[in-house]
N, C-alpha and C positions, 0 to 999 in steps of 0.2 A: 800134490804131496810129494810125488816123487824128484819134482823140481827142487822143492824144499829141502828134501832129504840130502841131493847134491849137494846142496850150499857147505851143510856140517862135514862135509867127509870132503877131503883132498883128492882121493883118491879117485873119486868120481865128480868133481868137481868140473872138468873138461866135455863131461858130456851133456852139459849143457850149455856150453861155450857157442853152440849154434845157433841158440835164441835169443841172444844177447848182440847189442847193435851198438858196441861202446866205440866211443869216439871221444870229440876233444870237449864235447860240448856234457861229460858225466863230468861231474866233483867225484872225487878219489879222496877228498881231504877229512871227510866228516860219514864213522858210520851209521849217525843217527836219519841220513838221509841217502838212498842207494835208489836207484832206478838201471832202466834196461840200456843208458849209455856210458856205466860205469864199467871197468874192467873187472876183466873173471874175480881177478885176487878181490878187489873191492864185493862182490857179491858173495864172494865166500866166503867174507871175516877178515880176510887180512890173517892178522895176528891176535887178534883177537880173543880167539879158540874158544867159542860161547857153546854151551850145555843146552837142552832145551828143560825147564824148569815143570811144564805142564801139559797137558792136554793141547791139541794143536786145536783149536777149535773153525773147521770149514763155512762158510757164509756164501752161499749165491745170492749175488746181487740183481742177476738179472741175466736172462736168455732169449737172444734173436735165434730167427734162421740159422745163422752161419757162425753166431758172436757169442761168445758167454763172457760175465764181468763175475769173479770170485776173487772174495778176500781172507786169510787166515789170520787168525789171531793166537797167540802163547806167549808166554816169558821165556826167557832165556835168562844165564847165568853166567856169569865171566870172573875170571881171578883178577882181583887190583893187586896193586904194592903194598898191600897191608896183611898179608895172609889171613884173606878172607877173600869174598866174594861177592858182587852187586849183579842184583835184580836188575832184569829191562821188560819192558812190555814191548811187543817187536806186534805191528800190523804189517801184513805182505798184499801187495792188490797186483791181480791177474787181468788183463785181456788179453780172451784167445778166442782166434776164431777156427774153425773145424772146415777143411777140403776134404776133396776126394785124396789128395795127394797127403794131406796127416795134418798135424797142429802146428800153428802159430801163433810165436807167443806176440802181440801184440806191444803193448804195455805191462812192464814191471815196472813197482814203487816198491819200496820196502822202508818203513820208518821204526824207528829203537825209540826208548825213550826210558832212561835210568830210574828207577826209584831210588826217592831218597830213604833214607832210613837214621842220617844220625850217624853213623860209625864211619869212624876214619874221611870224614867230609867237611873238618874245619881244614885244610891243607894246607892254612900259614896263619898270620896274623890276623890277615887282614882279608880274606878270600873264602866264602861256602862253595863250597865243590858242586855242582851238580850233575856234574861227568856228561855223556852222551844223549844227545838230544837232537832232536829233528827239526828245531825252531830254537829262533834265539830271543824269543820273546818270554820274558816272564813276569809275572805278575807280584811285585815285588812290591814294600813300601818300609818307614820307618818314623818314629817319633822323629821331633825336631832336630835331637842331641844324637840320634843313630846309636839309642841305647837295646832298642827292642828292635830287633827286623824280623817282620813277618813276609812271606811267602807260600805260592801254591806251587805246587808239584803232586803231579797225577791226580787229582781229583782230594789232596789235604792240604788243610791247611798248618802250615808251622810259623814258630818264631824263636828265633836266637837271643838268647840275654847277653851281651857283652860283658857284661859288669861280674855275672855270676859264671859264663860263660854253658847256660845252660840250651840245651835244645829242648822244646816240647811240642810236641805234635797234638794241636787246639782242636782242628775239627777232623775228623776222618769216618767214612763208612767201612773202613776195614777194620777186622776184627785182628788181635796179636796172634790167634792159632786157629787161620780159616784155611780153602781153598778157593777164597777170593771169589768164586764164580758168581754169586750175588753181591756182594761188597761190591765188587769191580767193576760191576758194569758203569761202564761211564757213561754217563747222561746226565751230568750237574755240571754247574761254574761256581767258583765260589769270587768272591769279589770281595778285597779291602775295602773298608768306606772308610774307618776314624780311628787313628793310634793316640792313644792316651800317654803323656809323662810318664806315667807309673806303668805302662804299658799293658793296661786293658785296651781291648779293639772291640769296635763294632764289625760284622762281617755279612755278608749277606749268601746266603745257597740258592741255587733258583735251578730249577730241573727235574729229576726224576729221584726220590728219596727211598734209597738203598735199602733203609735199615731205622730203628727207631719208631718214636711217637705216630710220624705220616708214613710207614712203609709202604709202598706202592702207590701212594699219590706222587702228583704231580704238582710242583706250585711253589713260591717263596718264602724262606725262612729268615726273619732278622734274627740274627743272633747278636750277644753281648760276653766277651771271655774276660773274667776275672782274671787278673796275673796272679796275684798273691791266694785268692782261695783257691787257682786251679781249676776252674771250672767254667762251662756255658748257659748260658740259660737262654730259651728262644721268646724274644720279644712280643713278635709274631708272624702267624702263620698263615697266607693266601693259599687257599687252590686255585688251581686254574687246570679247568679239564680239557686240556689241548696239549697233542704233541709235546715233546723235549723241543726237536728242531724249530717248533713255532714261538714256542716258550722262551726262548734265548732272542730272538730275533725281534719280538715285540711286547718284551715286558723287561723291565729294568734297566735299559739302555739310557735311561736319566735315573738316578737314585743319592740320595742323601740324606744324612741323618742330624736335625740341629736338635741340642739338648731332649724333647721329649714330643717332638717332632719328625716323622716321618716322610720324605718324597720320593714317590715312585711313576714313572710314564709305563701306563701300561694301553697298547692299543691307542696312540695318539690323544691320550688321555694324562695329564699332569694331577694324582692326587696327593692329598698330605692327611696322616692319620696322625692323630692323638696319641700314641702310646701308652699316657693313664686312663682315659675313658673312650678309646675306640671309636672314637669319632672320625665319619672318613668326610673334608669334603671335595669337592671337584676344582683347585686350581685354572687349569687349562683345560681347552677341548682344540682339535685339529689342529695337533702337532703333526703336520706330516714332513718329513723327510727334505730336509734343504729348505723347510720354515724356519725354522729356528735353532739355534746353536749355546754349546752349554762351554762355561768354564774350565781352566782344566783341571781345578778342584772341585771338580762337580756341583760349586755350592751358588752358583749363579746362572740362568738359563735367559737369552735373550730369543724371543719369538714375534712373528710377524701375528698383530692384532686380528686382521681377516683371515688367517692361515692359508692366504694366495701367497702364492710364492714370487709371482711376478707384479702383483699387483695391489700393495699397503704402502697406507700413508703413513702406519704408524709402528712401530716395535715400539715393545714392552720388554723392559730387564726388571726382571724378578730374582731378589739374593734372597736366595734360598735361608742364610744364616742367620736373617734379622729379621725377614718377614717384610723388607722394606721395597718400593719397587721405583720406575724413572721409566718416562713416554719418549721415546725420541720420535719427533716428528716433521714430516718429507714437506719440504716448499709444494707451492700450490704447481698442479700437474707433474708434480713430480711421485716416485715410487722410492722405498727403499727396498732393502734386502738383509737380513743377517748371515754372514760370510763366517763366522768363527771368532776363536778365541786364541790371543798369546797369552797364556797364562791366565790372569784376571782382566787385560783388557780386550774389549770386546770392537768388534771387525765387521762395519758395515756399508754396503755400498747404495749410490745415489743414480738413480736414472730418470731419467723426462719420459714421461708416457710416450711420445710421442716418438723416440728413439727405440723401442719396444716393437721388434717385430716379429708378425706370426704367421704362416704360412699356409695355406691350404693342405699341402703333406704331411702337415704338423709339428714342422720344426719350427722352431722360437729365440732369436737371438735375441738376451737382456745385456742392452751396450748399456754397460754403468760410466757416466761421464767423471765418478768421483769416489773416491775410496777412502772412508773415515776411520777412526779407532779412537775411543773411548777409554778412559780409565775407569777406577774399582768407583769412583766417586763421581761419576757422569759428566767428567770434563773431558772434551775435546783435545787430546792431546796431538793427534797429526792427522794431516787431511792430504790428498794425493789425488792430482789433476792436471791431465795432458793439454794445449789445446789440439782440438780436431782428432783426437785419441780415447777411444773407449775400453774398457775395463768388459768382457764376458764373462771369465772365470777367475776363481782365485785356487790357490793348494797353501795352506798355513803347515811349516815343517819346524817344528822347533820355535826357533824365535825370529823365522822368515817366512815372507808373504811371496812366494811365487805370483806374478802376476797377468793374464793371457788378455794380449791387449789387440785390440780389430781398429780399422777405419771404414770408411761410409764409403762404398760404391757401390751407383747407380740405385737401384732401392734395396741393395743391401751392407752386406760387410765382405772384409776382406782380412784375413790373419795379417799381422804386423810380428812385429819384434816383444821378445817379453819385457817382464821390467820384475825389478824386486825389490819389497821393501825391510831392512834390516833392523831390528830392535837392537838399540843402544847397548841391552846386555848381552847379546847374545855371544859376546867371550868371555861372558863371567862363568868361571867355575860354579856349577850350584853345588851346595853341602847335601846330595841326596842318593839315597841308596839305587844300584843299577847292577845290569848286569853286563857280561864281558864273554869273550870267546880267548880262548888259552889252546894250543895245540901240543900234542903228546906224540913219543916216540909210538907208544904201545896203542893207545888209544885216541889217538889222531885229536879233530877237532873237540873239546870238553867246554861244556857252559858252566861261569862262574858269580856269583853276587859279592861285587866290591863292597866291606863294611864299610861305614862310614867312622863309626868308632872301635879301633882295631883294640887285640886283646894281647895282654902278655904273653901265652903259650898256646898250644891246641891242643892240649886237655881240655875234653869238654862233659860233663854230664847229660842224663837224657832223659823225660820222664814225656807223661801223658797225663791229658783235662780229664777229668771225672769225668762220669759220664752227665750225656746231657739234664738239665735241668727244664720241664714241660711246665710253665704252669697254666692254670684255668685261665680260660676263657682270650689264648689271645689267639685263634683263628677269626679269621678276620673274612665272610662272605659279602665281597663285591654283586651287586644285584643287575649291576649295566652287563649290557646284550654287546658282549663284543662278535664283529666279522672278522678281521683277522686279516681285512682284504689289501690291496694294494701293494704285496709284495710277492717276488719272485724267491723260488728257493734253489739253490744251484747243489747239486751230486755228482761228484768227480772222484774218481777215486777210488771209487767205492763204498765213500761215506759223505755225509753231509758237510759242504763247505761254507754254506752261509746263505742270506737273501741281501737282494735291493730291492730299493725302490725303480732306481733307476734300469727298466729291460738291457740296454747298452751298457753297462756297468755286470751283469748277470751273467750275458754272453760271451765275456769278457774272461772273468771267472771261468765260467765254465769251460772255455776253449782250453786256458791254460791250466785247467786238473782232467782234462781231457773225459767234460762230462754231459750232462742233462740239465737242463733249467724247467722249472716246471712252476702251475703257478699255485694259487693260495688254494683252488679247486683239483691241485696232483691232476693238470692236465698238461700235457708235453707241450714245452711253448717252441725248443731251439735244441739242437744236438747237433754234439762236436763233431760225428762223423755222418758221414752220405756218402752216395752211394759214387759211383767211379763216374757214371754217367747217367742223365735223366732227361727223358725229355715229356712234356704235359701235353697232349693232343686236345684238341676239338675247339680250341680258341678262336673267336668270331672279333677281328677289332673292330672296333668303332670310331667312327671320326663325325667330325661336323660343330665340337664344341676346343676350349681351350686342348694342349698337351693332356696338361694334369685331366681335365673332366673326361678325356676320350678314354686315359688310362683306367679311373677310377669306375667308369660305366664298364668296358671288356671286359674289369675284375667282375663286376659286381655281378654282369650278366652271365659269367664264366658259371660264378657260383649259383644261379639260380634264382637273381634277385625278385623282386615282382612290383619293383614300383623303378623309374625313370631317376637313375642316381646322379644325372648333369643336372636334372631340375634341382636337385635339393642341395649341389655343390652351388648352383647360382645363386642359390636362397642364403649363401655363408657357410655352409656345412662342412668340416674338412672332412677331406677321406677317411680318415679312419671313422669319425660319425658316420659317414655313410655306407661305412663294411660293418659296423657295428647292428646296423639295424635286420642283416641277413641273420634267423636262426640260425645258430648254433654256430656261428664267426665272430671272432674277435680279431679284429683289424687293431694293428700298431705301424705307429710308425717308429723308425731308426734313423739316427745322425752320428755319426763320428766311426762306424765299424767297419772293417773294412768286408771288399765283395767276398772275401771269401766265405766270409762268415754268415754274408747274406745268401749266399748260394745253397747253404744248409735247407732254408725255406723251399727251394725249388726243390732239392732231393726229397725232400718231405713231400709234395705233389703240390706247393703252394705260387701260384704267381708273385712273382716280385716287380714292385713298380721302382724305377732309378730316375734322379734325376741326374741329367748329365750338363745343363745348363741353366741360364736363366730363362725359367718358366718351358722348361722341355725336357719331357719323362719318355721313358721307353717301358715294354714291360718283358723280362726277361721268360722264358718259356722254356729253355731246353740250356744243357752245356755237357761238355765232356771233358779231356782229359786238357785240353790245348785252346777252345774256344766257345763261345756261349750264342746263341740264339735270342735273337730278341724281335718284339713288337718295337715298331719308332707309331709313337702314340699319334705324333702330329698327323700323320699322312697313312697310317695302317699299314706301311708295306713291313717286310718281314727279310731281316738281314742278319748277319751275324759276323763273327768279332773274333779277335786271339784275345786269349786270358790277359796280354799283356796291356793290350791296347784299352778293353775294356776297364784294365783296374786304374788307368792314366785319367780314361772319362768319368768314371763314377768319380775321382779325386777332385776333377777340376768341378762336377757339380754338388762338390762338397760333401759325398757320401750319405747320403740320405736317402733313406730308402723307405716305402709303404708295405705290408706283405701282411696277412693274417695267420692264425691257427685256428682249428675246432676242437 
């Protein structure tokens, strides 16, 4: 608090100039996003000169030994160039950790984020102001003609008439004369689905319900906004008694709305309700994560029939908007894959089983010899084939295909050169509403939504939807037994950043919000910090079978095992099967992170098994500031490494690594 208080006052400003670690690597340009390497001026405001609006509201997030993680929350106030003043909701995240010798600050963030309100925020013809912002991402859309643009900001939704040059704010949990403290809590999304000509939209809220008909449920509202009556009415209404964070992460992430038709993926589950008689039925089952891929109008979804990822003969593209569907189907021993979408056409690739390899460690390289794409009409429009060149991974940006392409050595792969393949349009101007970054003398970096149909003056009017419209009977009780399982959830920050599927993807995340990954059971999988030095005592190696089985048996007997874990590697079992079967361990395996990351597991008190060759694992036990200890699996003896040298080996054996949690 007292840090805080510095910030406001100049005059004290300097005496906390010694917690602060600024360098060349803080932005100065933008106050909506500030941390501990930005300069003093930059943590103080600048110019800024911000008020504090409310209650500073304190949050601990969490307390070690030595470490506390606490984050504040309040609004602040600031004067624009209109003689008047804008709202920001300011979040601040602390780590500090506590010596004999006093506090350090570890980690500052500090994020702004403007409310909008309407006033003085059409800034030209052609440009909605959104001023200061921590992301440049918004969630923006527009009828065909770019007569109606609707947008969220802070947890509302709005939309701008160009025509009439009207503002009105559609959905919101804030009241016109509160003190926000229930309104605001933010725990919902709201999601554009479908702008209408005449500009009604359909809109979806999915979260934690503030205020109204479901206050304090949890669960998904379609809603439907009349333009011309001014009003909402809610279509229908799901519970779902689980978490916000859960909630976000595995329910709506596929949703669409064709005339009187509903689709929604909830829990690897594709269903579609009736809207006049509430009929729900079950579409899809085992959508998991890199099965299948959805349009970028959400109204078509392409999925693998056996919901293996590595291993269908067949994908299924189901349009969502006609109810109509098309099998594409893989030559004999052959697999496909659904990779994504440019727009409407759909991106799949082609592999020979027998080019499909998998690993005892658990890694898995899928060489696709051949990369297709499909039009909205199930034609073949281009197909893309090396000789002697395999396809692993794809990245779709826009209306380009990133392409990560391997060749075959010895009985594996080997990284090559990328490739890419470009859509024909992708320098056509599209006519669609976006947004844009604009820089101010007074207030630095401002986020702005280009109209797409500009308007003669910025006189603009303002009004608000009636309130909402409930009617009978559209709650809607799903009766299936969802788990919830198979994903990571990552805390950085001080608040929730999101989940994977993918643990390598989690930890990833988490390094850079500098946080916790935890899993679907809130049990600590991986954390950003450890300790300076660690080393695991009482390890027994074992030899007499391959690398990998000596490594996976020292794990297993380390832990406690009670059954012979090289018999049951010889029977086909990969490691992590065979850490899996020890109470209360959960064995993973990692590819592609790098050792530092993996060194988290050993501070944790957990062996780490590395493969540093072909078919030769060591297993890591101790490291400190400069070098690491290690098991060599093959032979048991016990050596050890500079940080530098070991991060060269784990590279060249491809970083892949085994280690579990409890």
């Amino acid at each position: 608090m007292d840090f805080n208080a510095c910030t406001f006052d100049d005059s004290r400003l300097k005496e906390i100039s010694g917690y602060l670690e600024t360098s060349s690597s803080g932005d100065n340009t933008n106050y909506g996003k500030v941390n501990i390497n930005c300069s003093l001026s930059q943590v103080g405001w600048g110019d800024l000169d911000p008020y504090v609006e409310s209650d500073i509201i304190p949050e601990v997030i969490s307390v070690d030994d030595d470490v506390a993680i606490l984050r504040l929350s309040y609004r602040v106030g600031a004067a624009n160039d209109y003689s008047s003043s804008d709202t920001y909701t300011v979040s601040e995240y602390y780590r500090i950790r506590q010596t004999n010798s006093g506090f350090y600050l570890l980690n500052f963030e500090r994020e702004m984020n403007q409310v909008f309100d309407a006033r003085n925020d059409l800034t030209s013809t052609a440009k909605i102001n959104l001023g200061i912002n921590s992301s440049t991402d918004v969630n923006c859309a527009s009828d065909e003609k770019g007569i109606y643009t609707y947008f969220v900001n802070q947890g509302s939704l709005w939309c701008f008439n160009s025509s009439s040059q009207t503002f009105t704010r559609v959905f919101s949990f804030k009241g016109e004369e509160t003190d926000s403290v229930r309104e605001g809590y933010d725990a919902h999304n709201i999601k554009i689905m479908k702008i209408e000509d005449n500009g009604d939209a359909t809109f979806l809220v999915s979260g934690y319900m503030n205020r109204g008909e479901h206050e304090g449920q949890v669960g998904v509202s379609l809603c439907r906004y009349s333009y011309s009556d001014n009003d909402v009415t809610e279509r229908l209404f799901i519970p779902m008694a689980i978490p916000y964070n859960i909630l976000t992460q595995n329910v709506g992430g596929v949703s669409y709305v064709s005339n009187d038709k509903f689709y929604i993926l909830i829990d690897e589950t594709l269903y579609s309700v009736d809207l006049v008689s509430k009929e729900v039925m079950t579409e899809i089952t085992g959508l998991k994560e890199n099965s299948y891929a959805v349009s970028d109008a959400g109204d078509a979804i392409a999925y693998s029939v056996s919901g293996d990822i590595c291993n269908t003969d067949t994908i299924r593209v189901l349009n969502m908007s006609n109810d109509s569907a098309y099998e594409l189907k893989a030559d004999e021993a052959d697999t496909l894959r659904p990779l994504g979408y440019i727009d409407s056409d759909f991106i799949y690739g082609m592999a020979h089983k027998e080019d499909i390899v998998s690993d005892a460690d658990g890694s898995r390289t899928y060489a696709m010899y051949k990369v297709g794409i499909m039009d909205v009409d199930y034609n073949i429009i281009k197909q893309y084939e090396q000789p002697d060149i395999y396809v692993s991974d794809t990245e779709v940006e826009g209306k380009r295909i990133t392409l990560t392409r391997i060749v075959k050595s010895g009985s594996g792969y080997v990284s090559t050169s990328i490739d890419q393949l470009i859509n024909k349009d992708e320098n056509v101007v599209e006519n669609v509403v976006k947004a844009d970054t604009i820089s101010t003398d007074a207030r630095k970096q401002e986020l702005y939504i280009d109209l797409i149909t500009k308007v003669n003056d910025i006189s603009v009017s303002y009004r608000t939807s009636g309130e909402i419209i409930f009617k009978d009977n559209t709650s809607l009780e799903l009766e299936d037994e969802f788990t919830w399982d198979g994903r990571y959830y990552v805390y950085g920050y001080g608040t929730f950043q999101g989940s994977r599927t993918q643990l390598e993807s989690a930890i990833t995340l988490a390094y850079d919000t500098y946080g916790t990954v935890v899993d679907s059971d809130s049990k600590p999988v991986w954390k950003r910090y450890r300790s300076a030095q660690t080393s695991i005592d009482g390890v027994s190696p074992v030899i007499g079978g391959s690398s990998l089985e000596n490594a996976v048996t020292t794990v297993c007997n380390y832990l406690g095992a009670d059954y012979n874990a090289a018999a049951y590697m010889e029977q086909g079992y990969t490691a992590v099967q065979t850490m899996n079967m020890i109470s209360g361990v959960h064995g993973i395996s990692l590819t592609g992170i790098t050792y530092e990351k993996a060194l988290s597991y050993v501070g944790e008190g957990s062996l780490v098994i590395a493969k540093t060759g072909e078919d030769e694992y060591i297993i890591i036990t101790a490291y400190n500031s400069s070098e690491i200890a290690y098991i060599e699996a093959s032979s048991g003896a016990v050596k050890t490494m500079s940080m530098n040298d070991a991060g060269k080996m784990f590279s060249q054996g491809g970083n892949i690594y085994v280690t579990y949690y409890k």
